[in-house]
ChimeraX commands (.cxc) that place a marker at each C-alpha (Angstrom):
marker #1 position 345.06,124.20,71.89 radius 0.5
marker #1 position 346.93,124.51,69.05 radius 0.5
marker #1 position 345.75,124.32,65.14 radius 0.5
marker #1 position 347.30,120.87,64.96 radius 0.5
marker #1 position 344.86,119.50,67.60 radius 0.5
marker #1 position 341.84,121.37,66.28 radius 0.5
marker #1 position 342.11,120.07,63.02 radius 0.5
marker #1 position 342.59,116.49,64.49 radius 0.5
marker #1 position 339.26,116.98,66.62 radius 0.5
marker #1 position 337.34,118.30,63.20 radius 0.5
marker #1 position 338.36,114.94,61.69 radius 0.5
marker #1 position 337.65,112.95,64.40 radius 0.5
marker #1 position 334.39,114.67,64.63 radius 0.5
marker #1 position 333.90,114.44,60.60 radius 0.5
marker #1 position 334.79,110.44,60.92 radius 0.5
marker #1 position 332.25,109.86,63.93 radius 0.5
marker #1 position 329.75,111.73,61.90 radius 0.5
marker #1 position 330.41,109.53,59.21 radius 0.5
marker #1 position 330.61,105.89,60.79 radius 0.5
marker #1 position 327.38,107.07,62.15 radius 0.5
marker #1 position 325.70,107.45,59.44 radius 0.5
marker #1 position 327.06,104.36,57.54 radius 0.5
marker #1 position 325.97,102.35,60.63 radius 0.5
marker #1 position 322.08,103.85,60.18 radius 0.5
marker #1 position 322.22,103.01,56.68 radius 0.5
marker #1 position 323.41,99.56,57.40 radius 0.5
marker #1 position 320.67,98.69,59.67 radius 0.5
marker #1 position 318.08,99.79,57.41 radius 0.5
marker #1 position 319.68,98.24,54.79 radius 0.5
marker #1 position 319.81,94.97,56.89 radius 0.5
marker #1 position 316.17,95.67,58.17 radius 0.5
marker #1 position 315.33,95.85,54.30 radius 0.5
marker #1 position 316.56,92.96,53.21 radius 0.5
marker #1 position 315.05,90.95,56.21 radius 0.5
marker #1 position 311.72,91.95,55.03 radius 0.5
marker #1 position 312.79,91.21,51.59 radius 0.5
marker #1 position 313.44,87.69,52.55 radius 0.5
marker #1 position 310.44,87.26,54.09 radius 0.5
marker #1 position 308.77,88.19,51.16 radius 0.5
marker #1 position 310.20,86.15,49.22 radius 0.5
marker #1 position 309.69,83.39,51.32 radius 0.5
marker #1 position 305.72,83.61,51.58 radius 0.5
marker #1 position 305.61,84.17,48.08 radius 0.5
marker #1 position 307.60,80.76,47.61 radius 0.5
marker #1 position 305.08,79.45,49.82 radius 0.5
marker #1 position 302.34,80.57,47.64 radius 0.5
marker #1 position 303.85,80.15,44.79 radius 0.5
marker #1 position 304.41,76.33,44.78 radius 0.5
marker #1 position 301.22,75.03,45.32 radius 0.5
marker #1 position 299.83,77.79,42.50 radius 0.5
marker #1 position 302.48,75.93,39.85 radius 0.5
marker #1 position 301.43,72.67,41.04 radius 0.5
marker #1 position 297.44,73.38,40.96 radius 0.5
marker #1 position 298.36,75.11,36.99 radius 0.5
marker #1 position 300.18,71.58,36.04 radius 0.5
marker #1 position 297.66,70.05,36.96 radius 0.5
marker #1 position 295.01,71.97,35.25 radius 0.5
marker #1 position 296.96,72.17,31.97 radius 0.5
marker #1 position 297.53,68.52,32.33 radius 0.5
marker #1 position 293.25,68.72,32.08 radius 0.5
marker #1 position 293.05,70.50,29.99 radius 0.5
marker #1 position 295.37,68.71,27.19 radius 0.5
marker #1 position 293.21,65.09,28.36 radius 0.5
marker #1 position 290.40,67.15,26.81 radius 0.5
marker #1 position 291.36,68.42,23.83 radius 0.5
marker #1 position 293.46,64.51,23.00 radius 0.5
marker #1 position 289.59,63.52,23.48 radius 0.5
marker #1 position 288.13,66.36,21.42 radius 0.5
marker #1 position 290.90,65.74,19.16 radius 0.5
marker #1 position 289.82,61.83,18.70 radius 0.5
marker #1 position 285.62,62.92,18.38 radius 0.5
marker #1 position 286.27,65.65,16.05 radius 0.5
marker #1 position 288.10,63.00,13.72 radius 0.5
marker #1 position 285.26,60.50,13.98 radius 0.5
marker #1 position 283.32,63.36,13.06 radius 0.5
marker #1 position 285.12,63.94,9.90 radius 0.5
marker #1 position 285.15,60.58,9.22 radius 0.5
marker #1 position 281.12,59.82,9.97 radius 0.5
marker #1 position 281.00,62.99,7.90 radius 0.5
marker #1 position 282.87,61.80,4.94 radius 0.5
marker #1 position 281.45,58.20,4.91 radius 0.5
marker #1 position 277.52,60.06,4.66 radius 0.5
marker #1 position 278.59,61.88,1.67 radius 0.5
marker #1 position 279.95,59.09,0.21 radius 0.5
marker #1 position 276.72,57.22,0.87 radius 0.5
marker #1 position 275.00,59.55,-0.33 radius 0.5
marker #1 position 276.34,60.41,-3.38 radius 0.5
marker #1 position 276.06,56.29,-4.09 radius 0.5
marker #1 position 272.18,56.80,-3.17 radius 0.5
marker #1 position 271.98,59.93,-5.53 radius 0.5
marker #1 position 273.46,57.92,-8.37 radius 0.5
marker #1 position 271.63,54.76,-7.56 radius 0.5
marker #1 position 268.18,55.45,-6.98 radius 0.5
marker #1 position 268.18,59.16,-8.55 radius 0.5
marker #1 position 268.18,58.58,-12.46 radius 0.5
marker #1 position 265.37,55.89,-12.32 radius 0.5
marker #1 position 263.22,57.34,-10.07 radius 0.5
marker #1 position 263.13,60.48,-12.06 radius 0.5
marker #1 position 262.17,58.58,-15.07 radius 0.5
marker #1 position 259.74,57.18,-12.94 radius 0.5
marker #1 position 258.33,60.14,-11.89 radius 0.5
marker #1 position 258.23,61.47,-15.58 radius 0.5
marker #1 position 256.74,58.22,-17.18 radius 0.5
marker #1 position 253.75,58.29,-13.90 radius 0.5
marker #1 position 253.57,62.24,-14.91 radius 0.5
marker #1 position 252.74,61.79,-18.32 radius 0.5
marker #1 position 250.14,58.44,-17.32 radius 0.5
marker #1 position 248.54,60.82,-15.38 radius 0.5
marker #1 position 247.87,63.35,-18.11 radius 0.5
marker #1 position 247.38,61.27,-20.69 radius 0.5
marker #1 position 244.77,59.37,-19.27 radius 0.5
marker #1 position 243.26,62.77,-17.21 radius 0.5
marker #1 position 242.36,64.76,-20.80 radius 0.5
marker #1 position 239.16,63.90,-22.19 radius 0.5
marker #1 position 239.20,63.07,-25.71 radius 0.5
marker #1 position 236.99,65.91,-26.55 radius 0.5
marker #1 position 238.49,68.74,-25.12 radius 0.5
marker #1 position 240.44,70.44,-27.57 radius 0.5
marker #1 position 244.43,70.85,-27.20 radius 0.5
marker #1 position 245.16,73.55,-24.54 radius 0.5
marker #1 position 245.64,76.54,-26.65 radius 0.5
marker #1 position 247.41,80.17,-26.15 radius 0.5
marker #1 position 245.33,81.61,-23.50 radius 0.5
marker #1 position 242.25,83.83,-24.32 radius 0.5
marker #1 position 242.28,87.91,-23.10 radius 0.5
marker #1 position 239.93,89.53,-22.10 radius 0.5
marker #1 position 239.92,93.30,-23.15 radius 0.5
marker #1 position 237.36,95.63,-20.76 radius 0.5
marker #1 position 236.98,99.25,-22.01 radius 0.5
marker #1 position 237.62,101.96,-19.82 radius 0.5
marker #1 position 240.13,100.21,-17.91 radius 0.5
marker #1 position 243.94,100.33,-17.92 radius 0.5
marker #1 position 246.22,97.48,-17.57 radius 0.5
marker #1 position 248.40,98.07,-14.84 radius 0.5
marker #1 position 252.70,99.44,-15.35 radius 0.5
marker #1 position 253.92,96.04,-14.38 radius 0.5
marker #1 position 251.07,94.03,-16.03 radius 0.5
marker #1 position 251.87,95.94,-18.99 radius 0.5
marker #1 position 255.68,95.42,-19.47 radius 0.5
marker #1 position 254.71,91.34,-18.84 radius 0.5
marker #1 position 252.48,91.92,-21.84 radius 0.5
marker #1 position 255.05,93.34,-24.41 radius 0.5
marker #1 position 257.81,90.94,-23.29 radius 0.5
marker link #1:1,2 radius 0.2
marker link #1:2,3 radius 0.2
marker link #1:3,4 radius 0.2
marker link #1:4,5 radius 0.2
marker link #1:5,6 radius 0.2
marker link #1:6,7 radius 0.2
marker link #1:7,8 radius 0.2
marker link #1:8,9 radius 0.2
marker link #1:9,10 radius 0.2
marker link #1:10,11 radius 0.2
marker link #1:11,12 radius 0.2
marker link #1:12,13 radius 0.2
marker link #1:13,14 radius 0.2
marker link #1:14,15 radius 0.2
marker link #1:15,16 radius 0.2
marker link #1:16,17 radius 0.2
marker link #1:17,18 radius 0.2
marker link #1:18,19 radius 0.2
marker link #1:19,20 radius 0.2
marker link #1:20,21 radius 0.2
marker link #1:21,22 radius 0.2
marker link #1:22,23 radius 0.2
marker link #1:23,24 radius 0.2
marker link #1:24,25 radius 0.2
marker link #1:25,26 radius 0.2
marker link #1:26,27 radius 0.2
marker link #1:27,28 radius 0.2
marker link #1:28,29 radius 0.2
marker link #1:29,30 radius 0.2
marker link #1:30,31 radius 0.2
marker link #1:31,32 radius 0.2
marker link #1:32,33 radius 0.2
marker link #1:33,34 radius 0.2
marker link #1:34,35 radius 0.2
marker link #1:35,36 radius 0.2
marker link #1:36,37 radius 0.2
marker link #1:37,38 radius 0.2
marker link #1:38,39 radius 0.2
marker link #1:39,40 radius 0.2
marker link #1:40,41 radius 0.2
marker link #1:41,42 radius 0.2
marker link #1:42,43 radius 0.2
marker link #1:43,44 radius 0.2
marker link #1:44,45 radius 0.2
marker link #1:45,46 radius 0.2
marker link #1:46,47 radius 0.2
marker link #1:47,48 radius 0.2
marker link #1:48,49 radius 0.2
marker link #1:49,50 radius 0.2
marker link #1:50,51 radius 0.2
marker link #1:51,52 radius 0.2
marker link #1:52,53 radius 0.2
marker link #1:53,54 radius 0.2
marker link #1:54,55 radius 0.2
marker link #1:55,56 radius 0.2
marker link #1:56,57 radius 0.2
marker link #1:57,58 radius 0.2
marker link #1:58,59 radius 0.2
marker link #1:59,60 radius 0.2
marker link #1:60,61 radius 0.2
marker link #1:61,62 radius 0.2
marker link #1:62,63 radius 0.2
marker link #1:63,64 radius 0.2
marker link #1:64,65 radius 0.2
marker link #1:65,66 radius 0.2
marker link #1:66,67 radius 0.2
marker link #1:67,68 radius 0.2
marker link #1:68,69 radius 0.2
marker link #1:69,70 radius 0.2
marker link #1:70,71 radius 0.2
marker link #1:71,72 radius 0.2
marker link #1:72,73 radius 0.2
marker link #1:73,74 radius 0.2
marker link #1:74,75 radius 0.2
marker link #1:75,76 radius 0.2
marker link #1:76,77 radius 0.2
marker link #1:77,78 radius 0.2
marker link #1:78,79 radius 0.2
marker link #1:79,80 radius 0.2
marker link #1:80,81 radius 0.2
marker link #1:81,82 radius 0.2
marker link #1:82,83 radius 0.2
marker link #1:83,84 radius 0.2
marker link #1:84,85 radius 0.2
marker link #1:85,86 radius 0.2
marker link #1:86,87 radius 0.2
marker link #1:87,88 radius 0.2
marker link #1:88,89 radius 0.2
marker link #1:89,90 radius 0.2
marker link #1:90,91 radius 0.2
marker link #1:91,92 radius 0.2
marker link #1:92,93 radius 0.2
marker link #1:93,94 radius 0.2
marker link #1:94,95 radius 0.2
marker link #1:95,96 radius 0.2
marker link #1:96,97 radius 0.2
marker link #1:97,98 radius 0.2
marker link #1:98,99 radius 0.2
marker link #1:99,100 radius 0.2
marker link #1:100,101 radius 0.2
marker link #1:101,102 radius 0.2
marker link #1:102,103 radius 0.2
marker link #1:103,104 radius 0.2
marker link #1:104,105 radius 0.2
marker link #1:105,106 radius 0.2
marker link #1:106,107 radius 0.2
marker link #1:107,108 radius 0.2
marker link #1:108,109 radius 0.2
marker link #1:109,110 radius 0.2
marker link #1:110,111 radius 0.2
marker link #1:111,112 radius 0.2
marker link #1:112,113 radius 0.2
marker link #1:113,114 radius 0.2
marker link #1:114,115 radius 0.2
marker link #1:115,116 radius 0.2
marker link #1:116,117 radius 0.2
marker link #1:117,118 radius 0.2
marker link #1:118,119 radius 0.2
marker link #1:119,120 radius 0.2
marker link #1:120,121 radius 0.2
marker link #1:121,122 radius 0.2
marker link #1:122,123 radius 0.2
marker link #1:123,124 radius 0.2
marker link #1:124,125 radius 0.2
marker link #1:125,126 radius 0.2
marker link #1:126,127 radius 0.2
marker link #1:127,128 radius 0.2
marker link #1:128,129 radius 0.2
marker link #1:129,130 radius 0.2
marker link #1:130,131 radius 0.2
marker link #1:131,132 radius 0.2
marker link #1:132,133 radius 0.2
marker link #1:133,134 radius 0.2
marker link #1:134,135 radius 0.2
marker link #1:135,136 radius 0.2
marker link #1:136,137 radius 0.2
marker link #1:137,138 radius 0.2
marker link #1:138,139 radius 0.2
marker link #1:139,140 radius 0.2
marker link #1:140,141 radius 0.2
marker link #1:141,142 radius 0.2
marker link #1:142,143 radius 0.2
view
């Protein structure tokens, strides 16, 4: 054999070596994305009913809040129309009824003092000896 044909056999060798391997990586490469496809399948599967069940329950959950939306107004409104109403009471009824309440006030104690009792006057002390007025009693006093 001669150098030529050595050499030849090397890269005929080298080349086999080398298909090989590109075939192995192929297949797993194939077997990869087979599994990959699957995957992606069965999570399209799942997937589909998940979107439509979260439609669904967004589509809930914006009925509720149009309808919390609509009591919370009626609220504000009930809300605004009782102040109002009350206010109108206040002015109303509130004036005369505290004049009435003053003029039955002063009935009262005009006709509950007896006509011999003298005029309430500054109230009396009474001074004990021996015995101290208390701190707090005693700043009362001198204010």
């Amino acid at each position: 054999m001669t150098g030529g044909e050595v050499a030849g056999i090397l890269v005929a060798v080298f080349w086999a070596i080398l298909v090989s391997f590109l075939a192995v990586v192929l297949v797993r490469l194939a077997q990869t994305l087979k599994a990959t496809t699957r995957l992606v399948a069965d999570v399209t599967e799942q997937a589909v009913p998940l979107l439509a069940d979260a439609s669904t329950a967004v589509r809930s959950a914006q009925t509720q809040l149009d309808r919390v939306d609509a009591i919370a107004t009626d609220v504000q409104e009930v809300t605004s129309n009782a102040s109002a109403l009350s206010s109108t009471v206040a002015s109303t009824f509130g004036g005369p009824l505290v004049k009435v309440a003053a003029f039955g006030y002063g009935v009262r104690r005009a006709l509950g003092r007896d006509r011999s009792d003298p005029a309430p006057g500054p109230a009396r002390r009474t001074v004990l000896v021996g015995r101290t007025v208390p701190t707090a009693r005693r700043r009362k006093q001198k204010g």
